[in-house]
N, C-alpha and C positions, 0 to 999 in steps of 0.2 A: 213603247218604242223609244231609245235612247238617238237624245240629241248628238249632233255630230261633235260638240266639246265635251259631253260626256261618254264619246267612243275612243278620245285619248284619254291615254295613261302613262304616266312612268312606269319603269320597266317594273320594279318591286310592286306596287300594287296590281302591274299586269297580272305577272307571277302567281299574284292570289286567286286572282280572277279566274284563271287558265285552271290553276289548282282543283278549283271550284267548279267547274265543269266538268273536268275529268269526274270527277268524286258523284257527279249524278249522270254517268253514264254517256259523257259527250264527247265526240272525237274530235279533235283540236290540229285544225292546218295551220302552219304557221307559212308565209313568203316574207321574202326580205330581199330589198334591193336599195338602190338611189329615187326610182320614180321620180326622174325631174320634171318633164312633160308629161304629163300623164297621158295617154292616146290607147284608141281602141285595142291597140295589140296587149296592154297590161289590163285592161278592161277585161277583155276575154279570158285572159290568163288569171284572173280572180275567180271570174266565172268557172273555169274548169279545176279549180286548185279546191273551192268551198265545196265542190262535188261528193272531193274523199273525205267529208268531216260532216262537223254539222255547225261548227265556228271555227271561222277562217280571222286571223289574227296575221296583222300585216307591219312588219319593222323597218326600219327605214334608218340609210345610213348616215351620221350625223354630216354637218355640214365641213368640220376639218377634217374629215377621213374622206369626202369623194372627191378622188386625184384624175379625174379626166379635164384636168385644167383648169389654168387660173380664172378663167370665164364662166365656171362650174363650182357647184351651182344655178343653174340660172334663178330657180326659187328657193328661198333659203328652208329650212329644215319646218318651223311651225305652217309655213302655208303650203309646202309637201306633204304634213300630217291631215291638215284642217283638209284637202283638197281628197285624201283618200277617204278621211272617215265620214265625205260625202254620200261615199258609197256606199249604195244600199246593202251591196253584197256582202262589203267588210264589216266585221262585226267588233273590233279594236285597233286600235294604233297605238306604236310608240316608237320613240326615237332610241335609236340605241345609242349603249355607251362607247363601244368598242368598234374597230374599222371593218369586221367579218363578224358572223353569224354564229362564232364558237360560243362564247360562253353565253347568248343568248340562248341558243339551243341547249345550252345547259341549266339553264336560270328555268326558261319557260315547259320546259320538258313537253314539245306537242305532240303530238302521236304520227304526224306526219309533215314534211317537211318538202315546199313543193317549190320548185325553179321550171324557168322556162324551156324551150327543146334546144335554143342555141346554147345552153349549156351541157348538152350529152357529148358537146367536144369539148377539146383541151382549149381551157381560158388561158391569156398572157397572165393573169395574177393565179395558177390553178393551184401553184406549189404554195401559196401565200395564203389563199383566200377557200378556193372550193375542196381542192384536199384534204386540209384539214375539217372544212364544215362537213364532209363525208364521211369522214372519219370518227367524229364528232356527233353526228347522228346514228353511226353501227357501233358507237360506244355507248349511246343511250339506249339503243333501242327503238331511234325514231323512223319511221318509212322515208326513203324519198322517191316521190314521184315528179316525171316531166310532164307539162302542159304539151301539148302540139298545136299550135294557131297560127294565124297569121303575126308575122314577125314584123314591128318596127323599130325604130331605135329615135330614143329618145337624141342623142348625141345629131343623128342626119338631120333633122327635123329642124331642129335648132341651127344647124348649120345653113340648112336652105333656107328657111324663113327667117329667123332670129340672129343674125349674124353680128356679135359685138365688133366685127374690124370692118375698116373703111372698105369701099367698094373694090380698089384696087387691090386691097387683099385677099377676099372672098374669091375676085379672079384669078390671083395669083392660086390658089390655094386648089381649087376647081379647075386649070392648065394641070396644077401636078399631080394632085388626084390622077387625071387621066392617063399621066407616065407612068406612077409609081404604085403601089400598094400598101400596107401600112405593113402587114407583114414582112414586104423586102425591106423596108425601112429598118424596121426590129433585127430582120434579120443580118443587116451590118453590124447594126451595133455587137450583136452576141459572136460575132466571130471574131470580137476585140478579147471575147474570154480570155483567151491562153495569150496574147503579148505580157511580156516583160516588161513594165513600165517602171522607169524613173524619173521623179520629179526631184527639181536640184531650185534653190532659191532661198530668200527668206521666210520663216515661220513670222508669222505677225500674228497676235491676240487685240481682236477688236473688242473694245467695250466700249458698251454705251450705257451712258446716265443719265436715266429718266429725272427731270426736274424741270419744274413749276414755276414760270416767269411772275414771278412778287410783287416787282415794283423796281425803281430805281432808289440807290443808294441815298440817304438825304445828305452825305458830304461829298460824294466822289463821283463822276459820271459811270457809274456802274450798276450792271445789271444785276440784281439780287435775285435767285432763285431757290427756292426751296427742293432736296433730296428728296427722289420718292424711291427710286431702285436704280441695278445695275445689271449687267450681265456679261458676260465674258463669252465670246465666240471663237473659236481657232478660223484664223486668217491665214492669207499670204497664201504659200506652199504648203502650209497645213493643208488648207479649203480644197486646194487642185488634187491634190493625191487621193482625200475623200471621196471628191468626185468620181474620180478614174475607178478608184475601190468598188463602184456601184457597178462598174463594170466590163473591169480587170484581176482576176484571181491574187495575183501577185503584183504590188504597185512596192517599191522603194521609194524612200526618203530621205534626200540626203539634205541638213539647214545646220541652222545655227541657234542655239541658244545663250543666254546670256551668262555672266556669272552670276550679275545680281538681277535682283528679280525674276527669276529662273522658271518658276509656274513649271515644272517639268511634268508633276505631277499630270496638274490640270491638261497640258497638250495631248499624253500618251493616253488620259481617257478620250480626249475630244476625238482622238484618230479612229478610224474602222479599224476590226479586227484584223484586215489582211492589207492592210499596213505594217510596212517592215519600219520603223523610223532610224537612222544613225544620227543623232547629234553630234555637232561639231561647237565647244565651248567657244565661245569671241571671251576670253578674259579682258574684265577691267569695263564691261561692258553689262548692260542690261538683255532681257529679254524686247525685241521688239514689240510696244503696246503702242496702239491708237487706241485717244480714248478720246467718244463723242460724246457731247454733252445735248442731249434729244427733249424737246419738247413735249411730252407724249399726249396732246389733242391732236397737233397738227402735225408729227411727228417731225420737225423743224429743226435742224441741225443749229446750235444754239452756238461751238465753239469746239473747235478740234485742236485736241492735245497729244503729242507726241513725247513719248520716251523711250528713244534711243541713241544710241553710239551708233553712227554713220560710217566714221573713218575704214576704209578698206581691212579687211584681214591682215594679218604682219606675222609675218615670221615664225611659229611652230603653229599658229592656230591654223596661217593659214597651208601651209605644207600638212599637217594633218585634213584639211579638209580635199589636197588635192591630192592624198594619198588613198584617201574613202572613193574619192568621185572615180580614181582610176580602176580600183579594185570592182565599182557596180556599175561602169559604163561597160568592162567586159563580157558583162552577163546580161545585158537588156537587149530588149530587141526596138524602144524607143526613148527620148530621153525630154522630157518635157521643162524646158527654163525658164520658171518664173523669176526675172530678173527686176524686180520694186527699185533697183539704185539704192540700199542703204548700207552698200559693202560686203556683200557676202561673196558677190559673185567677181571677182579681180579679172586683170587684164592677162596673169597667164593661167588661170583658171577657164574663161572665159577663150582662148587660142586651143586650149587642149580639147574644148566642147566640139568646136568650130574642127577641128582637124580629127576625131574619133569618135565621135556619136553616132551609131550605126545610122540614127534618124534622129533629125535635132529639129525640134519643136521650140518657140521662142516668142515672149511674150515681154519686151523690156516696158516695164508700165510710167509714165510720167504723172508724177504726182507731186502733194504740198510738200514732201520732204527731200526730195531729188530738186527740185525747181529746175526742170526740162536739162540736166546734165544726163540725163540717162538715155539719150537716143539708140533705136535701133540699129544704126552704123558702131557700134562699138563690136558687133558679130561684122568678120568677114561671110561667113556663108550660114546657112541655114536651108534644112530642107521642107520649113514651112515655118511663114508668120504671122502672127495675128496681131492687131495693134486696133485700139482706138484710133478715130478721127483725130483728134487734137493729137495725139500721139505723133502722126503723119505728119501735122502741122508742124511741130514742134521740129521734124526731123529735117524738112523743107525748109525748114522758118520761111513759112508761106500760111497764113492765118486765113486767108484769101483761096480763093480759087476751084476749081472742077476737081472733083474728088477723083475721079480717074486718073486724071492728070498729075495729083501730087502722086497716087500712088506706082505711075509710070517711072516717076522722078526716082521712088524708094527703091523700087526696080535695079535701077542704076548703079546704087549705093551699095549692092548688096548679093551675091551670089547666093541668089534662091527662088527657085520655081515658083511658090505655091504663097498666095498673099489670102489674106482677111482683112479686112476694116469694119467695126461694127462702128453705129452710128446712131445710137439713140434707138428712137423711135421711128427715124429713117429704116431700120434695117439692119441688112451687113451688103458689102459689096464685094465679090470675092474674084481671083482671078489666077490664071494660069497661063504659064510661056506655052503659047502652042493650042491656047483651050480659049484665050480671052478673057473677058467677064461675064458674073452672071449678079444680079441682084436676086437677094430674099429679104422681104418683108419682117418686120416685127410682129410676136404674136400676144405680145404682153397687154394686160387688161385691165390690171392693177397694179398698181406698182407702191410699196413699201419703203424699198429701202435699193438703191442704186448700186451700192457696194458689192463687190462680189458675183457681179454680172458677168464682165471678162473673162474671170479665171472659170468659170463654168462654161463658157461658149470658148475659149481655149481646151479645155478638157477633151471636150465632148469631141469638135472637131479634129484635134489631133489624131484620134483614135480612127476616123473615118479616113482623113486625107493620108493617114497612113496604110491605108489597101485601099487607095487610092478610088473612093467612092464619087459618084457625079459630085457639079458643085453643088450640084440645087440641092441634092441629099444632104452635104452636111450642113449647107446654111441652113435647111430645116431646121434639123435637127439640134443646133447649133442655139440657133434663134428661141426654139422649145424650149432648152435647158434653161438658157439667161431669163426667160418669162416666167420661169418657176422659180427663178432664186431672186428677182427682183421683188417676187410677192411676198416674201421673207424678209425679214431682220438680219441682214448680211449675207453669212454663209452658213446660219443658222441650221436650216436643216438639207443636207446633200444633196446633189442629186444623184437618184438611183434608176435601177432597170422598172421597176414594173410602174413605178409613179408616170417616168419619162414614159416609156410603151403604152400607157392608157392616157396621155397626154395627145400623145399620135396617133394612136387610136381612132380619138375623137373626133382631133382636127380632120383627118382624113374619110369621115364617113361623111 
């Protein structure tokens, strides 16, 4: 009888193995899932899966590819193996390479291929993940059959008992439970399909360089660091149109690139495919970079470097750019402004927004290269805004005081219904003339990298607060997104439909 570390394998010497059976007349079940808890419902469901075979072979999906949230995993990949190949029934394990079961099922050729009975309906990943493995197995040749047992979920389980968020979240999350469904949830999002979206702002290229704190310089009070890497991300109004891409058919972009240092290349791959981009040249001028200088033990922001040309748009750059915005604000049906302050967006630029954007979305960010010149009072009206806390502060110059309160004050300043203020780990606090406020909780659990939170919970929310969905709905949802990009390297990897949809999923069972 083989011990339980001798019932893992890599997938290749699986391969042989599985080979090797077959060739003496043995019929070969394969399952594949996440198994994070393991409970009696996957128990029985091994039980009835090794029935059609005579070795039952179990895969498992690695630990970057399961997207039911940044909290997930709860066990990481070798003690989700060690913990199967405890079992009697299972007769190998292995971790896969890949996020679905395709070319697994082609590697391992089993003779049948068995899932549980909640998958005889349509998954939120079906077109991603189970169609293709169906498809995948009537091209090999493999059976699939369904288990019928008692159903658990690995995701409820963990939420009831195992809850990574403080108490007041758990109840927050358990109240909305009660309202909502995770399917109506989704199903806001998907009836964002067909808007027109345009994002209008600057393109910004974040990089960061990984380097190694040496020592101090022996003549100058200076930190020495040794190069280890770099990487280059699409920022700014790149990132937000991304986003929207995940789930918006048709997203415009209208920015600025530089003369020099231009990276044009690099931006037009960084964008989704259903990204339309228009560039508007800023002559005499660079491509907007940050560039951070990252510790990479403690991922420790060592020194932030800026190159660009700030000064306002002028004269044909900037009348070409307000001739693009005129031509793509007649065809949207929302218009989203990421406004950083480093010039792209001017004062009759910015009046034209304000007086013809069917639905103006606005997000003026105060940061190290604005130094708080960039207040949300530079928009007369707006039909929804999102802003950071300090943001708020900054627009009050009130550093101090009741968050509701400063954002009464913005209220004032500003001809527009529908507010946001996210706040950390606090939350968001959101509010409407006529509606009040409502607070939503943070759902993040890890956190990586800060950057790039905003423009994902402006994305996500415009799209909601634009068919005009409850609040709690979009600060969920809102919240979700930021918790998945903050467990990221910036704005790294986007957000999309099916990651975000099993995100919510999760939280909501």
């Amino acid at each position: 009888m083989m011990t339980t570390a001798q019932k893992i394998l890599d997938l290749e010497p699986l391969a042989v193995q599985v080979a090797a059976h077959r060739r003496q007349g043995q019929k070969v079940v394969l399952c594949h899932g996440v198994f994070d808890l393991l409970h009696i419902g996957h128990i029985r469901h091994f039980e009835q899966a090794r029935r059609h075979g005579d070795l039952l072979v179990v895969t498992l999906t690695p630990d970057r590819f399961v997207n039911k949230g940044t909290n997930r995993p709860a066990f990481p990949q070798a003690l989700r193996a060690e913990t199967l190949a405890a079992l009697g029934v299972v007769d190998y394990v292995a971790i896969n390479h890949w996020p679905t079961a395709v070319e697994t099922l082609r590697l391992l050729r089993p003779d049948v291929y068995c899932k549980g009975s909640e998958y005889r309906q349509r998954q939120v990943d079906a077109d991603s993940n189970m169609s293709p493995e169906l498809a995948t197995a009537a091209e090999c040749g493999i059976a699939v059959e369904y288990t019928e047992d008692i159903v658990f979920s690995s995701s409820q389980l963990l939420n009831r008992h195992f809850s990574p968020f403080p108490p007041e979240t758990t109840a927050w999350l358990e109240a909305f439970r009660s309202r909502h469904t995770a399917e109506q949830v989704i199903a806001r999002l998907d009836q964002a399909r067909s808007l027109k979206v345009l994002v209008v702002g600057e393109a910004i290229i974040d990089e960061y360089v990984f380097c190694t704190a040496i020592g101090k310089s022996t003549k100058d009070p200076v930190l020495a660091c040794q190069y280890e890497s770099q990487q280059s991300i699409a920022g700014g109004s790149l990132a937000v149109a991304n986003h929207l891409a995940g789930f918006c058919d048709q997203v415009e972009l209208i920015t600025c690139l530089g003369e020099e240092e231009r990276r044009e290349d690099f931006v037009r791959q960084s964008l989704l495919p259903n990204v339309r981009p228009i560039f508007v040249t800023k002559r005499g001028a660079p491509t907007i970079h940050k560039r951070r200088f990252i510790d990479p033990y403690s991922q420790s922001k060592l020194l932030e470097l800026y190159l660009m040309d700030d000064h306002p748009l002028r004269g044909t750059d900037e009348a070409e750019f307000g001739a693009r915005l005129r031509a793509a604000v007649e065809d949207c049906d929302l218009v989203v402004c990421m406004d950083y302050g480093h010039g792209v967006l001017t004062a009759p630029t910015i009046e034209y927004l304000c007086a013809h954007a069917p639905f103006l979305a606005v997000n003026t960010q105060s940061n190290a290269g604005n130094r708080g010149f960039n207040p949300i009072s530079r928009y007369r009206r707006a039909d929804y805004v999102c802003l950071a806390h300090h943001e708020i502060a900054i627009e009050t110059r009130m550093r101090e005081g009741e968050l509701r309160d400063l954002l009464l004050e913005v209220t004032q300043r500003i001809e527009c219904d529908r507010f946001t203020v996210t706040h950390g780990k606090a939350g968001s606090l959101h509010y409407g003339r006529g509606q009040g406020f409502a607070e939503v909780p943070a759902f993040a659990t890890q956190i990586v990298d800060r950057v790039g939170a905003g423009d994902a919970v402006i994305a996500l929310t415009s799209l909601l607060v634009h068919q005009g969905a409850p609040w709690e709905v979009t600060g969920f949802v809102g919240n979700v997104a930021g918790a998945q990009v903050v467990a990221e390297l910036g704005n790294r990897v986007p957000v999309s439909r099916i990651p975000l949809a099993k995100h919510v999923i999760s939280l909501m069972k």
